[in-house]
Biopython code that builds the backbone (N, CA, C, O; Angstrom):
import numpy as np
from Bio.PDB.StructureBuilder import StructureBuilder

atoms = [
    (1, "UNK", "N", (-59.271, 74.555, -20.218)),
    (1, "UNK", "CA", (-58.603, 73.456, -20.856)),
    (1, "UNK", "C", (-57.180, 73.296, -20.324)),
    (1, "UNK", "O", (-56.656, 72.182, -20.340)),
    (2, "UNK", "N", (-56.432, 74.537, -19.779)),
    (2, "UNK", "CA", (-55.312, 74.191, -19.545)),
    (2, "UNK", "C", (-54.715, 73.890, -18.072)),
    (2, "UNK", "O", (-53.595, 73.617, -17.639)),
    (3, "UNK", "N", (-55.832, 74.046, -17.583)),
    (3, "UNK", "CA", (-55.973, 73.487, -15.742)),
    (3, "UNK", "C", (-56.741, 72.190, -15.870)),
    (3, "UNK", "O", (-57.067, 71.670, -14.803)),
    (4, "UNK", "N", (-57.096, 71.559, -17.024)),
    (4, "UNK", "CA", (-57.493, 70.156, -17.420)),
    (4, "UNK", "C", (-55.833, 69.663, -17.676)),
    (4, "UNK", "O", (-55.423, 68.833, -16.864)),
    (5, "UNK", "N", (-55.050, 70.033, -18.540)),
    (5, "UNK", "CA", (-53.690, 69.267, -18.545)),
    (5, "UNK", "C", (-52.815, 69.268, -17.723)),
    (5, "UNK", "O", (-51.899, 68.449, -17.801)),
    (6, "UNK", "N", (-52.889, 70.322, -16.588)),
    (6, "UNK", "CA", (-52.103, 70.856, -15.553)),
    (6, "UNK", "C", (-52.353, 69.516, -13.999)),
    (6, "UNK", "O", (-51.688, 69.055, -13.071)),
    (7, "UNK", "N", (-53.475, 69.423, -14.469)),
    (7, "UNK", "CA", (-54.455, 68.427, -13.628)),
    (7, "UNK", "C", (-53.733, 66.498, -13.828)),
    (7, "UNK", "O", (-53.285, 65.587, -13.132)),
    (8, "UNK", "N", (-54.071, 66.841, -15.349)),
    (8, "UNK", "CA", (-53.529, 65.300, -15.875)),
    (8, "UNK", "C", (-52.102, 65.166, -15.633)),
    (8, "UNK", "O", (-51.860, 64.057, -15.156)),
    (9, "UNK", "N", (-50.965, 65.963, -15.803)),
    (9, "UNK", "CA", (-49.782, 66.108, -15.850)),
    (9, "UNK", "C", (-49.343, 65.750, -13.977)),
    (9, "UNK", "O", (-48.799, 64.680, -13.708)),
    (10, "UNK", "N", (-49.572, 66.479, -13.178)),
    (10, "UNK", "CA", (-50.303, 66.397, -11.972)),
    (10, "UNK", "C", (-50.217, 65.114, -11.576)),
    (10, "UNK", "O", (-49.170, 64.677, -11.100)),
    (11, "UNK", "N", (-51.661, 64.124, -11.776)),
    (11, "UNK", "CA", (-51.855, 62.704, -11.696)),
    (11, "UNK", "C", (-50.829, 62.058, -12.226)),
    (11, "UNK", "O", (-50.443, 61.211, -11.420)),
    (12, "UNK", "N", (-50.234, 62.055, -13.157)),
    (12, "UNK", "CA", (-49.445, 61.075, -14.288)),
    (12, "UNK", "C", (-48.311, 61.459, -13.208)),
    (12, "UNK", "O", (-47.766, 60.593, -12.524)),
    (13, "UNK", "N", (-48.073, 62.520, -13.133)),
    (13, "UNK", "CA", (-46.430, 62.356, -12.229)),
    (13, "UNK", "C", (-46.789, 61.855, -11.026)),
    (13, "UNK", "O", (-46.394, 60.692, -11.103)),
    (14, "UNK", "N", (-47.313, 61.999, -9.908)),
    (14, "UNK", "CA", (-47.715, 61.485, -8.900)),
    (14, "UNK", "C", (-47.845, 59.674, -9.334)),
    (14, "UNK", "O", (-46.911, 58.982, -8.928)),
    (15, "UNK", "N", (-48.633, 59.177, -9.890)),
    (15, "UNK", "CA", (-48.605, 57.758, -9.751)),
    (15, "UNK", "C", (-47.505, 56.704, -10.958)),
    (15, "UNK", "O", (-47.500, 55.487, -11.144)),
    (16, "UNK", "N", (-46.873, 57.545, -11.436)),
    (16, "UNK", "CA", (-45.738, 57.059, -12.212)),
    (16, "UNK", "C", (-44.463, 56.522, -11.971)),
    (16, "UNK", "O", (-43.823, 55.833, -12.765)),
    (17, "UNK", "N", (-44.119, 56.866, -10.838)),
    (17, "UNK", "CA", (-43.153, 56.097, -9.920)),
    (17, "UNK", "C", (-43.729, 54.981, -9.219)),
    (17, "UNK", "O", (-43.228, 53.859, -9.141)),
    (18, "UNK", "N", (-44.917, 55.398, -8.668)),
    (18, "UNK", "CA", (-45.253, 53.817, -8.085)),
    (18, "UNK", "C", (-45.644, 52.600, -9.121)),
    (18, "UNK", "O", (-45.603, 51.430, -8.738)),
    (19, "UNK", "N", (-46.006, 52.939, -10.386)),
    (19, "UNK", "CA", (-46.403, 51.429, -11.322)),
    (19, "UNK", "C", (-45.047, 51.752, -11.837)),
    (19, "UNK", "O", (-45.365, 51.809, -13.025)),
    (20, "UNK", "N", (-43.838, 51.994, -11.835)),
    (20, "UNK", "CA", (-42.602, 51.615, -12.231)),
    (20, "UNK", "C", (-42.038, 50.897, -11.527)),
    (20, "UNK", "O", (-41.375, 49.996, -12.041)),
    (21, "UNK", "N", (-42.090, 51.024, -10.186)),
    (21, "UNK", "CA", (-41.376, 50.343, -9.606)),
    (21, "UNK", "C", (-41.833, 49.760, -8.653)),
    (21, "UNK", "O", (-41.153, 49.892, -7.636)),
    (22, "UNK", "N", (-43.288, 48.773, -8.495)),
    (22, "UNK", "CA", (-43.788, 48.258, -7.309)),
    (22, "UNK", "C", (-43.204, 47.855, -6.510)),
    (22, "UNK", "O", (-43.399, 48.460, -5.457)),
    (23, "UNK", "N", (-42.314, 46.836, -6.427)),
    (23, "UNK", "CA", (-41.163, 46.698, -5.575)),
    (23, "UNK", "C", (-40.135, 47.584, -4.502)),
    (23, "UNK", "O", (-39.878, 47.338, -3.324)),
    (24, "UNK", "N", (-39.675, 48.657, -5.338)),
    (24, "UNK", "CA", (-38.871, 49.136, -5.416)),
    (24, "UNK", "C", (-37.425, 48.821, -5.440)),
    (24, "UNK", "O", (-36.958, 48.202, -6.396)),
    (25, "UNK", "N", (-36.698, 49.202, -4.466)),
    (25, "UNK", "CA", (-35.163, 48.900, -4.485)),
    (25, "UNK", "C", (-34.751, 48.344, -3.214)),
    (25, "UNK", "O", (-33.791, 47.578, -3.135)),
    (26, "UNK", "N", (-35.417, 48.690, -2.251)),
    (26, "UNK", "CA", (-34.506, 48.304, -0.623)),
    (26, "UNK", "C", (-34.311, 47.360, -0.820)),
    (26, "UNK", "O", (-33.082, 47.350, -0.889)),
    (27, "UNK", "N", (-34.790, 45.978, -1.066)),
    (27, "UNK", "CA", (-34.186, 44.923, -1.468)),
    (27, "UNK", "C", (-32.379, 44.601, -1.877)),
    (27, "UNK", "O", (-31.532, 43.750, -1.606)),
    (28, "UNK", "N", (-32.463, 45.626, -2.527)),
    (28, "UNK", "CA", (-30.436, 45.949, -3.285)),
    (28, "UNK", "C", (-29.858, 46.100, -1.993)),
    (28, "UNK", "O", (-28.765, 45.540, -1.907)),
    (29, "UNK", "N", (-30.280, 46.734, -0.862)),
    (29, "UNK", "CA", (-29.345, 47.383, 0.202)),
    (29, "UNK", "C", (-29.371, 46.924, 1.344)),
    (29, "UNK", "O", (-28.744, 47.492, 2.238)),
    (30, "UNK", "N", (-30.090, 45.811, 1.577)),
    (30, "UNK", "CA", (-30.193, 45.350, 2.758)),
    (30, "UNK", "C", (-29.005, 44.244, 2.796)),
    (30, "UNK", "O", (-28.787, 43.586, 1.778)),
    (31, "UNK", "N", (-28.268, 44.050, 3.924)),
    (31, "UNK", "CA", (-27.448, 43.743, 4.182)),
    (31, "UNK", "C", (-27.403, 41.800, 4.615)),
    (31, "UNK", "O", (-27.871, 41.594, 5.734)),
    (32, "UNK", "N", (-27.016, 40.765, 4.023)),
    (32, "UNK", "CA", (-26.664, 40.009, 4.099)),
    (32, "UNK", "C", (-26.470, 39.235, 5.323)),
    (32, "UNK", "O", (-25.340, 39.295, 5.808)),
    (33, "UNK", "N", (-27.677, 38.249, 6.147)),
    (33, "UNK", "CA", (-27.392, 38.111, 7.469)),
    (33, "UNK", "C", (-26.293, 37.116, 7.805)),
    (33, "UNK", "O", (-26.305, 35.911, 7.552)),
    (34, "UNK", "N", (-25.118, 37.978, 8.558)),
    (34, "UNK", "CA", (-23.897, 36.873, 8.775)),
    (34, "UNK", "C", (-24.592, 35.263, 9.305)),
    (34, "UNK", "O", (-25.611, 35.164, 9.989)),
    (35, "UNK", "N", (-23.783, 34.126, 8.810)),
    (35, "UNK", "CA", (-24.492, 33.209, 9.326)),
    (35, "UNK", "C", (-23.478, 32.553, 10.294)),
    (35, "UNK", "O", (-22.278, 32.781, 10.137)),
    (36, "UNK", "N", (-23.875, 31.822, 11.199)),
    (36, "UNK", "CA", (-23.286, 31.180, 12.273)),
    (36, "UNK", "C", (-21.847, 30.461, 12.072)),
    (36, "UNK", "O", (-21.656, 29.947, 10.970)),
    (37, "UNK", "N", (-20.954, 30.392, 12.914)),
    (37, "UNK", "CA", (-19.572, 30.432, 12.612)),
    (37, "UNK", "C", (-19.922, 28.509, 12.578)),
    (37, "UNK", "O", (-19.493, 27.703, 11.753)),
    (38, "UNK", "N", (-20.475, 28.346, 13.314)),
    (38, "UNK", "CA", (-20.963, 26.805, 13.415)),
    (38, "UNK", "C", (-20.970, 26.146, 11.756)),
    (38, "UNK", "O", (-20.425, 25.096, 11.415)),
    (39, "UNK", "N", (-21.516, 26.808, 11.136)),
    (39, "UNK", "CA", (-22.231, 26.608, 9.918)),
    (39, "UNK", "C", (-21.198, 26.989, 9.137)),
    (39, "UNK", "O", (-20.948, 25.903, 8.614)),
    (40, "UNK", "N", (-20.675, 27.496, 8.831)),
    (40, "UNK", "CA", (-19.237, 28.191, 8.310)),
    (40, "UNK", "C", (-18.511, 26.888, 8.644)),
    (40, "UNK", "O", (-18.067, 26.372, 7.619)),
    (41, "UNK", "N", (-18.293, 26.307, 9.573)),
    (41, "UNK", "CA", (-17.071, 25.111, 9.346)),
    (41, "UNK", "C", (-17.834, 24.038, 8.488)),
    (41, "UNK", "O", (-17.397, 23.503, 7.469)),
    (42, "UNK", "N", (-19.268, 23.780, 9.187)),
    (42, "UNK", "CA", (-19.722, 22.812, 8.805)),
    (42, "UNK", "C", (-19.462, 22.677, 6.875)),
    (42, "UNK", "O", (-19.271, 21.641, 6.238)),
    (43, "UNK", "N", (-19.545, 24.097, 6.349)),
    (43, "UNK", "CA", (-19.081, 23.944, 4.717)),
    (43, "UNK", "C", (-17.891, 23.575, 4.674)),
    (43, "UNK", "O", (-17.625, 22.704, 3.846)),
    (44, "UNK", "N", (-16.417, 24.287, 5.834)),
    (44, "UNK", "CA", (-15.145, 23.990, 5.568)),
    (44, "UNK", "C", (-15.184, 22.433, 5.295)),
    (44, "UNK", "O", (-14.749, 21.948, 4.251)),
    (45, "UNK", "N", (-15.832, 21.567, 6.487)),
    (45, "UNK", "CA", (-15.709, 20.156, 6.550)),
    (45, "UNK", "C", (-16.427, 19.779, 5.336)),
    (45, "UNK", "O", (-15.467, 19.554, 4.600)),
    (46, "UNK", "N", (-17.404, 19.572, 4.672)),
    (46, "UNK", "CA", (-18.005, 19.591, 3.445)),
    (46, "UNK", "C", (-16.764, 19.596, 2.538)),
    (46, "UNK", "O", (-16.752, 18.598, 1.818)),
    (47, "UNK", "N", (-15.792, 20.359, 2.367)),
    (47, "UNK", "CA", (-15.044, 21.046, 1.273)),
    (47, "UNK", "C", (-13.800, 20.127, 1.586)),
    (47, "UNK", "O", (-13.075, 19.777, 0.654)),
    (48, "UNK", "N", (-13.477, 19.630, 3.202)),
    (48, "UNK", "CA", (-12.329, 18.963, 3.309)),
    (48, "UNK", "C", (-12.484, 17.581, 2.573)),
    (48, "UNK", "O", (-11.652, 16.923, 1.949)),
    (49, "UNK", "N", (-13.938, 17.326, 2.867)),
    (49, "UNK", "CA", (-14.182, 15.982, 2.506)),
    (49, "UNK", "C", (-14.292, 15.682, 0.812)),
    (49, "UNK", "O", (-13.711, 14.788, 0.197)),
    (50, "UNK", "N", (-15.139, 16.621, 0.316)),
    (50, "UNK", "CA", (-14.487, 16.749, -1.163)),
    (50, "UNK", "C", (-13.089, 16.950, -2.119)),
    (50, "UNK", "O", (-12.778, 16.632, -3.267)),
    (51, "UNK", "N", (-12.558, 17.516, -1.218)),
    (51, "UNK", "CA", (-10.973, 17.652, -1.739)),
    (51, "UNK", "C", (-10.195, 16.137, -1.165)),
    (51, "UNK", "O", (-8.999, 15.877, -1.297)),
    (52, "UNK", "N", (-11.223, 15.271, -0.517)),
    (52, "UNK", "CA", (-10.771, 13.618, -0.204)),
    (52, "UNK", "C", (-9.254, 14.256, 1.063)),
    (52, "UNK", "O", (-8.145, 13.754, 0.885)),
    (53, "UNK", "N", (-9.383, 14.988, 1.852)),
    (53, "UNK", "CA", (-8.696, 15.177, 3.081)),
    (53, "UNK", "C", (-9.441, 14.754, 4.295)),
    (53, "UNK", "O", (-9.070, 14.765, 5.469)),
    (54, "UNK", "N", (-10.404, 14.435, 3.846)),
    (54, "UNK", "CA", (-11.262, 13.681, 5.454)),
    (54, "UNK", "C", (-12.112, 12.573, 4.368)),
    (54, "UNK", "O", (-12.435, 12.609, 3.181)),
    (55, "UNK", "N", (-12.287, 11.448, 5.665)),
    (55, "UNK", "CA", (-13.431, 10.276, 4.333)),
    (55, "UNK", "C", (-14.438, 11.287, 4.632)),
    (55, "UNK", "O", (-14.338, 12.240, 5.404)),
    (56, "UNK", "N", (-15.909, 10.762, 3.545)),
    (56, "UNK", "CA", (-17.033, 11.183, 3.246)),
    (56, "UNK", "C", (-17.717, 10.972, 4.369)),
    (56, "UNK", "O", (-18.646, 11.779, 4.395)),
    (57, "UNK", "N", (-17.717, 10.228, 5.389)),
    (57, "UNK", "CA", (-18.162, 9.669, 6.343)),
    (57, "UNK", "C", (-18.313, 11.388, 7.514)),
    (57, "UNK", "O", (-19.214, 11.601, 8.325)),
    (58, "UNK", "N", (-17.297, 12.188, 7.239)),
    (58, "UNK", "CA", (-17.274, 13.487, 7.944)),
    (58, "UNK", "C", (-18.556, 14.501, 7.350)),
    (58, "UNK", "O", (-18.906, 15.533, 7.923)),
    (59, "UNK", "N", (-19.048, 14.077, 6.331)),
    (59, "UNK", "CA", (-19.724, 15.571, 5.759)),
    (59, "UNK", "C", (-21.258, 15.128, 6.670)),
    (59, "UNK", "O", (-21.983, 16.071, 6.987)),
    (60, "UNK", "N", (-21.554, 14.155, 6.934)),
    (60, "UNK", "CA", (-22.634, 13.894, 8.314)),
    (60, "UNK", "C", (-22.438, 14.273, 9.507)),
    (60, "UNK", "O", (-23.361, 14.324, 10.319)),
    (61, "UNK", "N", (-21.017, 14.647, 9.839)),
    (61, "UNK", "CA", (-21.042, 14.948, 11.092)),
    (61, "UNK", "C", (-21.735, 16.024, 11.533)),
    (61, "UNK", "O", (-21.775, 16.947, 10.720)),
    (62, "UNK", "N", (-22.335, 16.214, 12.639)),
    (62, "UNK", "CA", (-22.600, 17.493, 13.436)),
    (62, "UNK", "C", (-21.769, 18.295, 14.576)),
    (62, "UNK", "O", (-21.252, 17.721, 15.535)),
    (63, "UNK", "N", (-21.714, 19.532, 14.378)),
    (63, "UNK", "CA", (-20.897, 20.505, 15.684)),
    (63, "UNK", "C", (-21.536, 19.869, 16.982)),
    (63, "UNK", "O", (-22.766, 19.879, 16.933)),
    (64, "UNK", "N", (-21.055, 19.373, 18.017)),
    (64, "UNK", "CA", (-21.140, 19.395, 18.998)),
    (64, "UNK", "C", (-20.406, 20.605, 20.121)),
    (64, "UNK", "O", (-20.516, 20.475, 21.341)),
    (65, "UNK", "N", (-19.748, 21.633, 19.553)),
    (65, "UNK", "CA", (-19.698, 22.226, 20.464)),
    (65, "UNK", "C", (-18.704, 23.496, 19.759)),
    (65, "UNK", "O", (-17.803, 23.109, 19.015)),
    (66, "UNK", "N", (-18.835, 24.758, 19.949)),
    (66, "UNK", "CA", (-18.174, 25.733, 19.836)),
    (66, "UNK", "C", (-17.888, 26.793, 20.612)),
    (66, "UNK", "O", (-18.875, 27.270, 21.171)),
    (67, "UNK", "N", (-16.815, 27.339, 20.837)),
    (67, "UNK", "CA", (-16.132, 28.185, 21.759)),
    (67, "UNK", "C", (-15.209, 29.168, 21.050)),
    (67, "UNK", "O", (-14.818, 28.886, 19.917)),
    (68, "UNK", "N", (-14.921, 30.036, 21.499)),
    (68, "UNK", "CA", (-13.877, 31.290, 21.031)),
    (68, "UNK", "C", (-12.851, 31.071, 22.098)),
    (68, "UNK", "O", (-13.116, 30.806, 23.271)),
    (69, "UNK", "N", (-11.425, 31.231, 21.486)),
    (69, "UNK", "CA", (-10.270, 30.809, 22.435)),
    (69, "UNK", "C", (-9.460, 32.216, 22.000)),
    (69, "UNK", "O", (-9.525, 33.022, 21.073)),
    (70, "UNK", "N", (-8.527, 32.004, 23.415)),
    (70, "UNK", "CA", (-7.358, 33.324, 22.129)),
    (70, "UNK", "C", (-6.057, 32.447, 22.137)),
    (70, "UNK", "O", (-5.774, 31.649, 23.031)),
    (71, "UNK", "N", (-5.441, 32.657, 21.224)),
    (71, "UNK", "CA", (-4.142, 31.764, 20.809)),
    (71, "UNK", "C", (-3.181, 32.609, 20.284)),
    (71, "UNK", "O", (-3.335, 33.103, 19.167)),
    (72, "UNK", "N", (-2.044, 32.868, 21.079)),
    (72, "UNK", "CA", (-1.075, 33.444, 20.223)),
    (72, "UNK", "C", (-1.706, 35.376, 20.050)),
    (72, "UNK", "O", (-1.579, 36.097, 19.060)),
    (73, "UNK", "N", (-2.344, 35.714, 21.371)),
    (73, "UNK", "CA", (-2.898, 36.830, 21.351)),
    (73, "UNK", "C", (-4.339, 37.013, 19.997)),
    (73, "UNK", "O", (-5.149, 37.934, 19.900)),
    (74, "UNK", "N", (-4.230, 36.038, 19.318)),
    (74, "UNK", "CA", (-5.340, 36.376, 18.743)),
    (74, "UNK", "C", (-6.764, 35.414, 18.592)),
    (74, "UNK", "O", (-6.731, 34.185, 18.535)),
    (75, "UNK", "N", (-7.794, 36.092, 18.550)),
    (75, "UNK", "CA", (-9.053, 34.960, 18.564)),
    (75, "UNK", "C", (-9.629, 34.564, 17.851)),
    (75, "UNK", "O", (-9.933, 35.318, 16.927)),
    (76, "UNK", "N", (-10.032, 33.447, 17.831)),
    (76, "UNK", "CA", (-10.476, 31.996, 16.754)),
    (76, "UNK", "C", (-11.517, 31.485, 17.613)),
    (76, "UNK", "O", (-11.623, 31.658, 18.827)),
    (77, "UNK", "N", (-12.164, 30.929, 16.949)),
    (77, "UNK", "CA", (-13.330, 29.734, 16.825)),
    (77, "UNK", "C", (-12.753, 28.479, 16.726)),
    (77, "UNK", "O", (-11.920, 28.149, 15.882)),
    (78, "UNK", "N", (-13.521, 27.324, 18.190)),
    (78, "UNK", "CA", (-12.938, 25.863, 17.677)),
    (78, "UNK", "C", (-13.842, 25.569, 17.652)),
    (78, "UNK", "O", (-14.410, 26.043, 18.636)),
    (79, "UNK", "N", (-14.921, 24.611, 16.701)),
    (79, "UNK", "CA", (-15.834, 24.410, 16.448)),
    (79, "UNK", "C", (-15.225, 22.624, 16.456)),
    (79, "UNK", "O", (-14.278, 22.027, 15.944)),
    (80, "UNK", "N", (-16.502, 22.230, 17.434)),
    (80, "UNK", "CA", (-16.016, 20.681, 17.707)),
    (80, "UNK", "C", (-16.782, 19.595, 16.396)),
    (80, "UNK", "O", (-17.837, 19.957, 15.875)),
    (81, "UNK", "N", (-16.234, 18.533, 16.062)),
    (81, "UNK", "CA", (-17.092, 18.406, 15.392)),
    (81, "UNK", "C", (-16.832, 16.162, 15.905)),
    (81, "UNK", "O", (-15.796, 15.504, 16.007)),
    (82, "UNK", "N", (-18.762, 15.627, 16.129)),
    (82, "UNK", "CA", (-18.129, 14.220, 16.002)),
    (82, "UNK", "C", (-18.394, 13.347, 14.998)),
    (82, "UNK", "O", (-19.119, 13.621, 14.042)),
    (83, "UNK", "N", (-17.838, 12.300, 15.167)),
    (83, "UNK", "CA", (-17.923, 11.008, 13.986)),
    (83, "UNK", "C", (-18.153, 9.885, 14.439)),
    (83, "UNK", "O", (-17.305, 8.998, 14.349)),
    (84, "UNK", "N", (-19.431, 9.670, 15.061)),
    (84, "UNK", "CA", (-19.399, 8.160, 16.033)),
    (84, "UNK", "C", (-19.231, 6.974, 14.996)),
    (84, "UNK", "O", (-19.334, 5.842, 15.469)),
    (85, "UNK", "N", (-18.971, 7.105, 13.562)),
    (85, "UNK", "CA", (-19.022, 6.072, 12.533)),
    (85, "UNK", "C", (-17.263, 6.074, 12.585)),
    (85, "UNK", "O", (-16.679, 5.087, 12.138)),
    (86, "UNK", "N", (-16.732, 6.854, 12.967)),
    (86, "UNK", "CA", (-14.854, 6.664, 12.988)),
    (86, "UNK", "C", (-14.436, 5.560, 13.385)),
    (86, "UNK", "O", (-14.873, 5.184, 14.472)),
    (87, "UNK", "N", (-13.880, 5.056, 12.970)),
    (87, "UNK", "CA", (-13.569, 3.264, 14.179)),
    (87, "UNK", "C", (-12.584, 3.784, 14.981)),
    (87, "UNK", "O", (-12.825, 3.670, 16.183)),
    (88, "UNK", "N", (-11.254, 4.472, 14.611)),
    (88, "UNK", "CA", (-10.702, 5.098, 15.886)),
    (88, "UNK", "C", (-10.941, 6.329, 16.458)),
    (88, "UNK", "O", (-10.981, 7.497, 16.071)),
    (89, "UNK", "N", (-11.146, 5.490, 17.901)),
    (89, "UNK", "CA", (-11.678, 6.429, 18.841)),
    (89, "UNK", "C", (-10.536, 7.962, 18.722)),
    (89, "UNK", "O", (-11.160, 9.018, 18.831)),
    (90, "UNK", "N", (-9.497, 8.060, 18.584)),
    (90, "UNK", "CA", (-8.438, 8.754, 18.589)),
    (90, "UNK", "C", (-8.476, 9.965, 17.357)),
    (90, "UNK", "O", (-7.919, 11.063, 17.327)),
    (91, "UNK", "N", (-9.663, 9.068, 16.039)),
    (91, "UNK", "CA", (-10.118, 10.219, 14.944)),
    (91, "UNK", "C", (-11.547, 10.918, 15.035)),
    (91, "UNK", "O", (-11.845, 11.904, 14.361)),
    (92, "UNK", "N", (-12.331, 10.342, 15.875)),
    (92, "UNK", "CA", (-13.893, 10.626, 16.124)),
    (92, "UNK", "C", (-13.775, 12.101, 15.969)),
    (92, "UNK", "O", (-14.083, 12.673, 14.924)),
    (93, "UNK", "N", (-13.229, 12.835, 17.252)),
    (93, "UNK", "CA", (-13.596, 14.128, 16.994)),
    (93, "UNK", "C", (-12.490, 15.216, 16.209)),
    (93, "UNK", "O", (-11.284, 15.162, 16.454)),
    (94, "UNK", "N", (-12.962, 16.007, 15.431)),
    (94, "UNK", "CA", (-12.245, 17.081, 14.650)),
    (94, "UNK", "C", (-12.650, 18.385, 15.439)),
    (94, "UNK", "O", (-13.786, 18.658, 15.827)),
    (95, "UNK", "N", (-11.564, 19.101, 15.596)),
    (95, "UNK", "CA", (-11.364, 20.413, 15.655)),
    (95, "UNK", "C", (-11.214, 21.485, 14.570)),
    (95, "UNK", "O", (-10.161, 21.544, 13.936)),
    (96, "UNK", "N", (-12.263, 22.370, 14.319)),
    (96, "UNK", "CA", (-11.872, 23.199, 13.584)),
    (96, "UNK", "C", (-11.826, 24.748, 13.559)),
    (96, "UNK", "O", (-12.756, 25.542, 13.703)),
    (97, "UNK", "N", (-10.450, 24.987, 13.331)),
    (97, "UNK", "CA", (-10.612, 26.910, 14.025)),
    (97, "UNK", "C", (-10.991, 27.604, 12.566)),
    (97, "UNK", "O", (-10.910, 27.212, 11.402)),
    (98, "UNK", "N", (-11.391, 28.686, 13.125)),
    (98, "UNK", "CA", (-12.389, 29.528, 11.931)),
    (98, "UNK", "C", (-11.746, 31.124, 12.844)),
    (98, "UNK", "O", (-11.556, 31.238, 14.055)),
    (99, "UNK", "N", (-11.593, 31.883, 12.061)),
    (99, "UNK", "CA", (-11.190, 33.137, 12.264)),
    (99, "UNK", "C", (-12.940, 33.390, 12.552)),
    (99, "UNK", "O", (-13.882, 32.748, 12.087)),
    (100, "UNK", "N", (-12.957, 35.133, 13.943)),
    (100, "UNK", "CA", (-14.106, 35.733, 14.416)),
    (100, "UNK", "C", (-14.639, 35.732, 12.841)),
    (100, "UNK", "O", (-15.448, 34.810, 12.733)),
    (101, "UNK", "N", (-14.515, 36.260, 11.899)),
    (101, "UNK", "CA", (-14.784, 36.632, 10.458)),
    (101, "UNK", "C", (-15.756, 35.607, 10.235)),
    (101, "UNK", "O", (-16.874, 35.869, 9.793)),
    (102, "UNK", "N", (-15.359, 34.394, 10.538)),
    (102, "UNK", "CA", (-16.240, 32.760, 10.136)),
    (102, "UNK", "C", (-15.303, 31.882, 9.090)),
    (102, "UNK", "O", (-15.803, 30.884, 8.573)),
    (103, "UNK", "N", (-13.612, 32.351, 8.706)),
    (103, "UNK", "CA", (-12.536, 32.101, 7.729)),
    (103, "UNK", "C", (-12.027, 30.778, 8.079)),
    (103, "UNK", "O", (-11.707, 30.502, 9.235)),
    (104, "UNK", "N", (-11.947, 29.984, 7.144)),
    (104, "UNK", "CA", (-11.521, 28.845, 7.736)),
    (104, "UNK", "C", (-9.645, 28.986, 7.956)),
    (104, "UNK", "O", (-8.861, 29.610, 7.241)),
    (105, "UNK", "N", (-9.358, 28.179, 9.176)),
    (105, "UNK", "CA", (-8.162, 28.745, 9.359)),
    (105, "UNK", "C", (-7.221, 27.310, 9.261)),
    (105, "UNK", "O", (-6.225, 27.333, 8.538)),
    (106, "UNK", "N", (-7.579, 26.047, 10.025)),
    (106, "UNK", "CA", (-7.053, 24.865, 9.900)),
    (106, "UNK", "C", (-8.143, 23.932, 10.422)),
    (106, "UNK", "O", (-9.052, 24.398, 11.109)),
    (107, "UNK", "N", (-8.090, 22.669, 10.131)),
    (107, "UNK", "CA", (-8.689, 21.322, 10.594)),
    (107, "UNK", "C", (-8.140, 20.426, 11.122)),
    (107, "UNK", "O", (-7.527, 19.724, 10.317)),
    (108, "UNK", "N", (-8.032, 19.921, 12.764)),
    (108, "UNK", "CA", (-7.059, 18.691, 13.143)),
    (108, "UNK", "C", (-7.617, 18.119, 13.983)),
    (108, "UNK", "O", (-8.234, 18.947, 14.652)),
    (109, "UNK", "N", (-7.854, 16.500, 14.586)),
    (109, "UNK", "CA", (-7.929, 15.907, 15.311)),
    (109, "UNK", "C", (-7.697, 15.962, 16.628)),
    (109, "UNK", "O", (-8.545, 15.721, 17.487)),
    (110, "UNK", "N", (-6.279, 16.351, 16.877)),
    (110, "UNK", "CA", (-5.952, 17.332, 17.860)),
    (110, "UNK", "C", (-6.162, 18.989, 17.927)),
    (110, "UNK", "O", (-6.018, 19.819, 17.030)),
    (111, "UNK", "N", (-6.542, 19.155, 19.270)),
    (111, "UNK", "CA", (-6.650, 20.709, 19.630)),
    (111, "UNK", "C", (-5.028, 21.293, 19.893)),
    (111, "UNK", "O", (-4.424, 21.131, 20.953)),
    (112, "UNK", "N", (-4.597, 21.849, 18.948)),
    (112, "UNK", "CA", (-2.880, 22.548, 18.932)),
    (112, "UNK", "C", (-3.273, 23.932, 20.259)),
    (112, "UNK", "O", (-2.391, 24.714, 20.615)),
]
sb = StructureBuilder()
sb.init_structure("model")
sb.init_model(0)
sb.init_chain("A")
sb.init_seg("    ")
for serial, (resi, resn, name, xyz) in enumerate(atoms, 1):
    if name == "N":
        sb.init_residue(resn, " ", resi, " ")
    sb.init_atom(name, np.array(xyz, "f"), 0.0, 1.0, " ", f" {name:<3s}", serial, name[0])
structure = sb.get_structure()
């Protein structure tokens, strides 16, 4: 009888962790995939245009082009961005630098 409970005790611990926690946990620890610095402005511009610092006409735009520069010894992201709906040709395209991080750093028409 007591190599019958030794037995059950046995089973019950063995499959008691797995119907607790089918899942488990790795899920908690896996790490967050950085997303594209591209995509990172594209929210800055989103956010300029809501705070009414660019018309609405900008949150359609698409990156046409991004590059890493160094400025002032340190390196940034200019992420190009156009507006073929701009009537001046002189506002069409925005520049926007983003720290390596993906941080928005400034937004201008001109490349400083």
């Amino acid at each position: 009888m007591r190599s019958f409970f030794l037995a059950l005790a046995a089973i019950a611990t063995v499959s008691t962790p797995a119907l607790a926690h089918p899942d488990g946990h790795d899920n908690q620890f896996r790490a967050a995939e950085p997303r594209p610095v591209p995509e990172l402005a594209q929210d800055a511009v989103v956010k300029l245009v809501a705070k009414a610092k660019l018309p609405a006409s900008w949150s359609k735009a698409k990156a046409i082009k991004s590059v890493v520069r160094t400025k002032n010894g340190a390196q940034q992201w200019v992420v190009t961005f156009q507006n073929k709906s701009e009537r001046r040709a002189n506002k069409r395209l925005l520049y926007v630098l983003m720290t390596p991080a993906g941080e928005f750093i400034s937004a201008n028409h001109r490349l400083t």
